[in-house]
DRENGU-375325 format. One record per residue (C-alpha): z, y negated, x; residue in three letters; residue number from 1. Coordinates in nm, 4 decimals, decimal comma. Layout:
<Z Z; Y Y; X X; tormar ALA; zator NUM> $
...
This chain:
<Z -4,7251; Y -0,4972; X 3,3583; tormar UNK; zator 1> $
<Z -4,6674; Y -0,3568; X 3,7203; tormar UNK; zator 2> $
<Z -4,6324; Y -0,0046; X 3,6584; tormar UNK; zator 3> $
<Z -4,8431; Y 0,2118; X 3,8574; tormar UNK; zator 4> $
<Z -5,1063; Y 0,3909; X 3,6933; tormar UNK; zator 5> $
<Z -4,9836; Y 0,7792; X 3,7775; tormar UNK; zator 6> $
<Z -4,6552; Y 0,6974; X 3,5836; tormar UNK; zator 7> $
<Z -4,8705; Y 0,6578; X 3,2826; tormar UNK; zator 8> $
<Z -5,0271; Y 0,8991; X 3,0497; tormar UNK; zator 9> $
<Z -5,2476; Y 0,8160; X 2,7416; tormar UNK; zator 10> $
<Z -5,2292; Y 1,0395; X 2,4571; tormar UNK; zator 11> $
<Z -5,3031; Y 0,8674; X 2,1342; tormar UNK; zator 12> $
<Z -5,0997; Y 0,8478; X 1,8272; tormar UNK; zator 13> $
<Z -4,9027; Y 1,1242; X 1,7693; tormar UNK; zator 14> $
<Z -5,0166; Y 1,3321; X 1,4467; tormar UNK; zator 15> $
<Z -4,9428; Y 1,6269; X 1,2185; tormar UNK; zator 16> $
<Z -5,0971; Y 1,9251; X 1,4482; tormar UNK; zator 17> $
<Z -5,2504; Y 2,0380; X 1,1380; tormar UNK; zator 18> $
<Z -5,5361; Y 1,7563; X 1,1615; tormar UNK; zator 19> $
<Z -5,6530; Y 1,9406; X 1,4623; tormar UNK; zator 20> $
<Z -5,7632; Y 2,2176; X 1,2875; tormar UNK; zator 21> $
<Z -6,1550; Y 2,2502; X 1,1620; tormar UNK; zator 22> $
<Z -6,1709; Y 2,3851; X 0,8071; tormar UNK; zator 23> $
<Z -6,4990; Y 2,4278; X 0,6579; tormar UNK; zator 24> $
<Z -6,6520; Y 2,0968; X 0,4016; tormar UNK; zator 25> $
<Z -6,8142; Y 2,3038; X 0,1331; tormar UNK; zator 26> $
<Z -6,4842; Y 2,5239; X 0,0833; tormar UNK; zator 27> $
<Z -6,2648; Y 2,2148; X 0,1174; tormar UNK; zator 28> $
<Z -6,4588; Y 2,0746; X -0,1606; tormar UNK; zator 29> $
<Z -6,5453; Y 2,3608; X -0,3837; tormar UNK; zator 30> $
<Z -6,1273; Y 2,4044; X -0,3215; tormar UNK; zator 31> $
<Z -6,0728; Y 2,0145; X -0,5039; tormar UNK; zator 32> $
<Z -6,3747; Y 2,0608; X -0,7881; tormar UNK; zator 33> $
<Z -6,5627; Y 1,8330; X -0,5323; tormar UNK; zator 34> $
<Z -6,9907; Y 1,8616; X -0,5886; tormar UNK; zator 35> $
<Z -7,0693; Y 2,0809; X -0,2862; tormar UNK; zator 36> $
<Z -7,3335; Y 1,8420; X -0,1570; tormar UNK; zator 37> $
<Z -7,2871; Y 1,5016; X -0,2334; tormar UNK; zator 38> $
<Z -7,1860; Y 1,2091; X 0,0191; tormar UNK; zator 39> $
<Z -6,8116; Y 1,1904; X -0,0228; tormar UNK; zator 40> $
<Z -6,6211; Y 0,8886; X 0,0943; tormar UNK; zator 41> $
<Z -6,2044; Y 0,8798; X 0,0944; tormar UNK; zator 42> $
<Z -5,9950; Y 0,5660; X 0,0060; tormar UNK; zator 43> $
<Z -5,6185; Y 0,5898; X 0,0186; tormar UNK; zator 44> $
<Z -5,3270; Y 0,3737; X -0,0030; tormar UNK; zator 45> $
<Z -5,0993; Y 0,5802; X 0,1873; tormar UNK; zator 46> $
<Z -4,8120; Y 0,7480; X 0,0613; tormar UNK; zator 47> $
<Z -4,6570; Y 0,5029; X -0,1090; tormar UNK; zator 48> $
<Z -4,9418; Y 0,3683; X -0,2939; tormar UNK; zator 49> $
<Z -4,9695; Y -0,0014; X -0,1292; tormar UNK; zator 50> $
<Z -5,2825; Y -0,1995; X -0,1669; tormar UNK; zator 51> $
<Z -5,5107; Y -0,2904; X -0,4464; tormar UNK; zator 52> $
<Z -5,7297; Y 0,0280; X -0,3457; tormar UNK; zator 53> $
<Z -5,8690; Y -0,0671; X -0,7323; tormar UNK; zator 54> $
<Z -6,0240; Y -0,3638; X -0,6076; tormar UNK; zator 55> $
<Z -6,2539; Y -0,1306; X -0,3051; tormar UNK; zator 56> $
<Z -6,3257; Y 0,1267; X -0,6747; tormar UNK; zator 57> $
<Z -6,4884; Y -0,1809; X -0,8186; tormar UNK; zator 58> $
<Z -6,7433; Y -0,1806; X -0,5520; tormar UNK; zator 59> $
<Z -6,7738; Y 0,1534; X -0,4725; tormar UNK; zator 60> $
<Z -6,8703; Y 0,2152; X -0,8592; tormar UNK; zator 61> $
<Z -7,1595; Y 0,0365; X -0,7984; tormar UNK; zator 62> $
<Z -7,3156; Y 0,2109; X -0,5094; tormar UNK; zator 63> $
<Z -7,7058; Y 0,3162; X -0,5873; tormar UNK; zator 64> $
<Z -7,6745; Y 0,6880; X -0,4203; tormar UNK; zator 65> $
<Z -7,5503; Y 0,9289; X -0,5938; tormar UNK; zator 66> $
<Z -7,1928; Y 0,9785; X -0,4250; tormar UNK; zator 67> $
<Z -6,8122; Y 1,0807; X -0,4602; tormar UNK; zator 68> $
<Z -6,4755; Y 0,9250; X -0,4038; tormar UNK; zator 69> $
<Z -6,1343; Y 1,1157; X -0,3251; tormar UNK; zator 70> $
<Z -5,9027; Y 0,7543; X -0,4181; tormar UNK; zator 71> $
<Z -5,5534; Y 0,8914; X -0,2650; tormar UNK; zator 72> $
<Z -5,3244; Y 0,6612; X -0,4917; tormar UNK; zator 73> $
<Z -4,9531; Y 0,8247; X -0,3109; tormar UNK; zator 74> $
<Z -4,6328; Y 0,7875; X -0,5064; tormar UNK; zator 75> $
<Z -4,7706; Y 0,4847; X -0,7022; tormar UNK; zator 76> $
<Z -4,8093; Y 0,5819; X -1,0853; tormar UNK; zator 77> $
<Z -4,9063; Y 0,2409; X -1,2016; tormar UNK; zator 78> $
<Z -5,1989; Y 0,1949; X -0,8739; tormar UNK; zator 79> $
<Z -5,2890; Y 0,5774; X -1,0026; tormar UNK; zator 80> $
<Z -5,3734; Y 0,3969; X -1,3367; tormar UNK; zator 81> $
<Z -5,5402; Y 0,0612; X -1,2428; tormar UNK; zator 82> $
<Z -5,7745; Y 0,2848; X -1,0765; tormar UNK; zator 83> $
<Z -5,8343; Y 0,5008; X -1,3852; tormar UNK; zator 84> $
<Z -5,8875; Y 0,2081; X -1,5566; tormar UNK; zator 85> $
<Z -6,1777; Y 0,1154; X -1,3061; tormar UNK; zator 86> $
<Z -6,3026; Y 0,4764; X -1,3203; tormar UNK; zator 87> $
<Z -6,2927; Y 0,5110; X -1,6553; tormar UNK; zator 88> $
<Z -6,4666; Y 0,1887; X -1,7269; tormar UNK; zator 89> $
<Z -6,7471; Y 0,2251; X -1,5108; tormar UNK; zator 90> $
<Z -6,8169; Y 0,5488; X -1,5040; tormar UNK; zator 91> $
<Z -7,1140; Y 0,5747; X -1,8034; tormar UNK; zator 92> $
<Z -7,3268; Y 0,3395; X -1,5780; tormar UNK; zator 93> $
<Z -7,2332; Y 0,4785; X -1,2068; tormar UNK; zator 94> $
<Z -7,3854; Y 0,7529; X -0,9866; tormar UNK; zator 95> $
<Z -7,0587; Y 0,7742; X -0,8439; tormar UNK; zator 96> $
<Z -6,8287; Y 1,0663; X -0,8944; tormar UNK; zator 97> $
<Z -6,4288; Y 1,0178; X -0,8593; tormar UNK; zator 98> $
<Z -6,1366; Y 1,2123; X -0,7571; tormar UNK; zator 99> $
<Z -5,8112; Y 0,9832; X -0,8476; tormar UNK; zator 100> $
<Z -5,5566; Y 1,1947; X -0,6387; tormar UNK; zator 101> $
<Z -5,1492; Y 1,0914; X -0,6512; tormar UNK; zator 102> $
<Z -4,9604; Y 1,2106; X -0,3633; tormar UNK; zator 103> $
<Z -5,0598; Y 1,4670; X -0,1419; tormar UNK; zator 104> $
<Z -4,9401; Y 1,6924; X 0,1451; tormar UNK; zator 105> $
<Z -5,3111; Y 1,7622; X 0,2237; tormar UNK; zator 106> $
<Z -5,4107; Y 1,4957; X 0,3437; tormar UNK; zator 107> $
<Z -5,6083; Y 1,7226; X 0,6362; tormar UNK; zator 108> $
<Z -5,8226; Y 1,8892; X 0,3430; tormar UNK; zator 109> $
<Z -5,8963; Y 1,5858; X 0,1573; tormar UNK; zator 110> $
<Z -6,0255; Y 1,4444; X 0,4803; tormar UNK; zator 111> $
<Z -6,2091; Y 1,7962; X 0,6025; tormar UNK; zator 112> $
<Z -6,3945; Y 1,7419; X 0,2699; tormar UNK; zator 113> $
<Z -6,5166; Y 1,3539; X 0,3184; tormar UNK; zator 114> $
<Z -6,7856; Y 1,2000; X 0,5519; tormar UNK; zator 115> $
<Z -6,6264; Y 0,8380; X 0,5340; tormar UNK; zator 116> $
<Z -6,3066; Y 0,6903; X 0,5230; tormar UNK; zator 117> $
<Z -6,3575; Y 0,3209; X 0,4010; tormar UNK; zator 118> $
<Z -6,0554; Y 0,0979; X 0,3804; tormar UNK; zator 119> $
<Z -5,8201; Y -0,0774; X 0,6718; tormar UNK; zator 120> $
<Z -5,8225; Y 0,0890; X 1,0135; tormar UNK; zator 121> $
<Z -5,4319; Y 0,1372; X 1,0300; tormar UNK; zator 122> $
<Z -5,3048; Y 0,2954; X 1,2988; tormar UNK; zator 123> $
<Z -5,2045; Y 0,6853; X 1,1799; tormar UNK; zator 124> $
<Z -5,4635; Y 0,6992; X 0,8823; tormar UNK; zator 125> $
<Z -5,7262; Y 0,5844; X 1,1592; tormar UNK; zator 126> $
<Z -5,5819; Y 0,8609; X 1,4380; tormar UNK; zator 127> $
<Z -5,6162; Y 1,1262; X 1,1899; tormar UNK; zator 128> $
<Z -5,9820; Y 1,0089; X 1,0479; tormar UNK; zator 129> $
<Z -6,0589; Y 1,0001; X 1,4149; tormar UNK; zator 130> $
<Z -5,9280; Y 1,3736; X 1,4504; tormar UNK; zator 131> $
<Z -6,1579; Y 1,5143; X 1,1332; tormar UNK; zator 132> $
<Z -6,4761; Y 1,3225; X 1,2760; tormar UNK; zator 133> $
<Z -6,5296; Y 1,0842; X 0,9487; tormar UNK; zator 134> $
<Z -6,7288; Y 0,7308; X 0,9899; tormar UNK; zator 135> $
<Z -6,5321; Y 0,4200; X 0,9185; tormar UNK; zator 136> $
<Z -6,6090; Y 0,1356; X 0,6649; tormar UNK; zator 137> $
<Z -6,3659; Y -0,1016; X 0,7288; tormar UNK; zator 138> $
<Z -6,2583; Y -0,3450; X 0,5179; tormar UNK; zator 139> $
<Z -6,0934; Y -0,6604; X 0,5599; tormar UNK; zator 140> $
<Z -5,8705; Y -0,5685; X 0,8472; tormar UNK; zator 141> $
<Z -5,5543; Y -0,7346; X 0,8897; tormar UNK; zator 142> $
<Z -5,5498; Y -0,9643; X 1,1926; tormar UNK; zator 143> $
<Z -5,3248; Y -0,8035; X 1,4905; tormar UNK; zator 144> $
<Z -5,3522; Y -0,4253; X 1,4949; tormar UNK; zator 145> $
<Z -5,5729; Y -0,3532; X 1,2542; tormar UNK; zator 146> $
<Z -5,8102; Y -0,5776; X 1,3974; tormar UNK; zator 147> $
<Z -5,8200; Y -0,4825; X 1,7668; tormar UNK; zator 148> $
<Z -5,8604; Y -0,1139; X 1,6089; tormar UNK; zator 149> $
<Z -6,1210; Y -0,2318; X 1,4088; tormar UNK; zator 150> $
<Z -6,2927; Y -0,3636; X 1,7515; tormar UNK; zator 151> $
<Z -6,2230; Y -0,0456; X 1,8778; tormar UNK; zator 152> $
<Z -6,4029; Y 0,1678; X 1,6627; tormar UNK; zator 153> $
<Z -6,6884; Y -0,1020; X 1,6163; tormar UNK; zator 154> $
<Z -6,7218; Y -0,0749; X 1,9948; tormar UNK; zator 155> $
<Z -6,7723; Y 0,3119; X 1,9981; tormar UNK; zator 156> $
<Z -7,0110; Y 0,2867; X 1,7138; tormar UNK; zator 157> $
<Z -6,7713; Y 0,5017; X 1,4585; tormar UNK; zator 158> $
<Z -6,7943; Y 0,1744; X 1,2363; tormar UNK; zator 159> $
<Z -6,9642; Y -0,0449; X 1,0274; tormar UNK; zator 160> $
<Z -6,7275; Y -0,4043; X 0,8829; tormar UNK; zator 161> $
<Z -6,7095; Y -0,5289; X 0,5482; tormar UNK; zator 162> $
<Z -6,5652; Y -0,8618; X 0,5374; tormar UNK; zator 163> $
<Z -6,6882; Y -0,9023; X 0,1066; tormar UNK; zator 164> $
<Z -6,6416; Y -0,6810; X -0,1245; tormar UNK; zator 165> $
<Z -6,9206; Y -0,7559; X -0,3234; tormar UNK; zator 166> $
<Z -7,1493; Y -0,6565; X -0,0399; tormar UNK; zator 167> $
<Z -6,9453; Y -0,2913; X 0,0147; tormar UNK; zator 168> $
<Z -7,1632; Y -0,0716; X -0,2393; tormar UNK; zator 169> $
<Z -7,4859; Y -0,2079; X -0,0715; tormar UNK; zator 170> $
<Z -7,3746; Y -0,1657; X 0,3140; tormar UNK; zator 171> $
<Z -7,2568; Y 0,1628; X 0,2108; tormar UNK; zator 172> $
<Z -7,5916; Y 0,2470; X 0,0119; tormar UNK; zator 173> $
<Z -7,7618; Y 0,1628; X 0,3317; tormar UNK; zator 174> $
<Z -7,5388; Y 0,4057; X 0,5773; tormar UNK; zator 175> $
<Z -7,6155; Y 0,6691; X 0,3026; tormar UNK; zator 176> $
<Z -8,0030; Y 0,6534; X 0,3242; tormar UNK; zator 177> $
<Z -7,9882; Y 0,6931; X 0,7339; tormar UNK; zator 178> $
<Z -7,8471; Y 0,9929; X 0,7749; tormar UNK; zator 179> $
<Z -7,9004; Y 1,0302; X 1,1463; tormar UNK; zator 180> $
<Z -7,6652; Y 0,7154; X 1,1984; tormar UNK; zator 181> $
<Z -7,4019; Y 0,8666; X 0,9845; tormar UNK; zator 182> $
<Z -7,4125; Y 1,1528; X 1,2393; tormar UNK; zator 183> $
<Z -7,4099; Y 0,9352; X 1,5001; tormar UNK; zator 184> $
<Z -7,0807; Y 0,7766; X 1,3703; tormar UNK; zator 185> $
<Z -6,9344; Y 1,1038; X 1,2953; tormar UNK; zator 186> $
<Z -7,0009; Y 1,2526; X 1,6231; tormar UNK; zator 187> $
<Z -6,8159; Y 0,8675; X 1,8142; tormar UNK; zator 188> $
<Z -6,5461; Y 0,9235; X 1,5712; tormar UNK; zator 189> $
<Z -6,4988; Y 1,2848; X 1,6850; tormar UNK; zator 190> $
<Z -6,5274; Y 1,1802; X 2,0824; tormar UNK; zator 191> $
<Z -6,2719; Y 0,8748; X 1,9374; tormar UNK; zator 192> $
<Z -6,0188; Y 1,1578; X 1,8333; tormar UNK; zator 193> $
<Z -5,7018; Y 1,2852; X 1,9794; tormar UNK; zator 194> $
<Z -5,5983; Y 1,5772; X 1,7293; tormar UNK; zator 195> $
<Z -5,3796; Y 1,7322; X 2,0146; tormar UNK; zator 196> $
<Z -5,2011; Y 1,4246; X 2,0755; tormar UNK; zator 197> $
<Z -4,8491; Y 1,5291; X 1,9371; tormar UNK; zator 198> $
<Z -4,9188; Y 1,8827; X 2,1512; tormar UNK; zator 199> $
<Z -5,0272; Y 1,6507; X 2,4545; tormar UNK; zator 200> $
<Z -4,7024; Y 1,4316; X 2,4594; tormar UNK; zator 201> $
<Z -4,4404; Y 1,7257; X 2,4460; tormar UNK; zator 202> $
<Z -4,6391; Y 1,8649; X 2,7212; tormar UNK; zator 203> $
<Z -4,5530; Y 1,5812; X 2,9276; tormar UNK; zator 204> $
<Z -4,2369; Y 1,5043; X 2,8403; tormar UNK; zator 205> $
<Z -4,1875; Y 1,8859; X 2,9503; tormar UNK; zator 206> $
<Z -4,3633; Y 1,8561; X 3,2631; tormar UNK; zator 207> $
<Z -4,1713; Y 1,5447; X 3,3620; tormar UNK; zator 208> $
<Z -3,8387; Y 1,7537; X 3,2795; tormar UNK; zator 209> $
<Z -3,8915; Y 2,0399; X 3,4856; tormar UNK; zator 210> $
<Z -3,9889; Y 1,8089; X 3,7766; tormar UNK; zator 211> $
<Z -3,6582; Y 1,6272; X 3,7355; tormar UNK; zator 212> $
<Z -3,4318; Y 1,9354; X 3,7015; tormar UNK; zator 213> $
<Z -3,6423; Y 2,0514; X 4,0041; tormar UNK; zator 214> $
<Z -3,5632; Y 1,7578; X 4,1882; tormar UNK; zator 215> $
<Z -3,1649; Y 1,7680; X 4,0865; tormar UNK; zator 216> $
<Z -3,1523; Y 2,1767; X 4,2056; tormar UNK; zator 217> $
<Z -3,3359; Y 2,0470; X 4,5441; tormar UNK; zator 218> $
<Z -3,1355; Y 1,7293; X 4,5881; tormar UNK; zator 219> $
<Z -2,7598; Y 1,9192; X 4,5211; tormar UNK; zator 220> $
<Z -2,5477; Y 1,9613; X 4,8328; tormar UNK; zator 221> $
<Z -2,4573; Y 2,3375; X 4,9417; tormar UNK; zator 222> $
<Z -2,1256; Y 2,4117; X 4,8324; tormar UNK; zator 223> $
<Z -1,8561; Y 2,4561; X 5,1043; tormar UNK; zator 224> $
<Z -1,7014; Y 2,7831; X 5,1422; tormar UNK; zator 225> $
């Protein structure tokens, strides 16, 4: 685009400072009635509820491993019950464990208590996975943005792709019985992450202030007596 490379600064997505901060997984979970041990993945439709999330608690419900889901449902009441509905139907036959949350202003916690965020790789939920370290299992991603993210994280190896549902439980099932790749996700994600981004940007909008009122005091013209 022509502009020179020093008048440029990457920072990331700006995000709630909060993400940044490292709060332990077995108090995080203990703190939402979460088992203490088991594999816990997070689904959420934002905070609005938007997106048949029910359709990914199909799936999920029948993963072989014994596992648990936080499904983040926002200000949607009737998504909230479609996925009860799945939950509750399932549930005698599934090794699978679910938290149907509405919406949340701890989103951090929910997230310090996962090891996998599967769903679409949008921009802000993806910074702040990034910034809590969780693996990706990304699903269907829009084309535009959410696929070039998707590339992104595929790239770093913080992802595995599901393009079909009905093959989600067992590419999940897999990740879950190699847990040295998991780590290995976890620990691109974390190298992925910007949690000081919103710190990082004010810093340098700052910086470039006092350099322009330091130019303006330099550049004024004595005053005449």
């Amino acid at each position: 685009l022509g502009v020179p490379a020093d008048k440029i600064t990457v920072t990331g997505i700006p995000i709630d400072p909060i993400f940044a901060g490292q709060k332990d997984k077995r108090k995080m979970r203990a703190k939402y009635d979460l088992h203490p041990d088991r594999p816990t993945l997070l689904i959420s439709a934002g905070g609005f509820g938007v997106g048949p999330i029910e359709h990914l608690m199909v799936s999920l419900m029948k993963l072989k491993k014994p596992a648990q889901v936080i499904a983040i449902c926002g200000r949607s009441q009737e998504l909230r019950q479609r996925v009860e509905r799945v939950v509750s139907s399932g549930m005698s036959e599934s090794k699978v464990d679910v938290r149907v949350v509405g919406f949340t202003t701890d989103m951090d916690e929910y997230m310090s208590a996962a090891d996998i965020v599967v769903g679409k790789p949008g921009g802000l939920t993806t910074s702040e996975a990034l910034a809590k370290g969780l693996a990706f299992v990304i699903v269907n991603p829009i084309p535009g943005q959410e696929e070039r993210n998707a590339d992104h994280l595929l790239e770093a190896g913080a992802a595995i792709r599901c393009n079909n549902l009905p093959t989600l439980a067992w590419k999940i099932d897999k990740l879950l019985g190699d847990p040295p790749r998991l780590r290995s996700m976890q620990a691109a994600s974390r190298k992925l992450g910007r949690p000081n981004s919103a710190r990082d940007i004010v810093a340098k909008m700052a910086a470039l202030y006092r350099s322009r009122i330091s130019m303006c005091a330099y550049t004024l013209p004595t005053p005449k007596k």
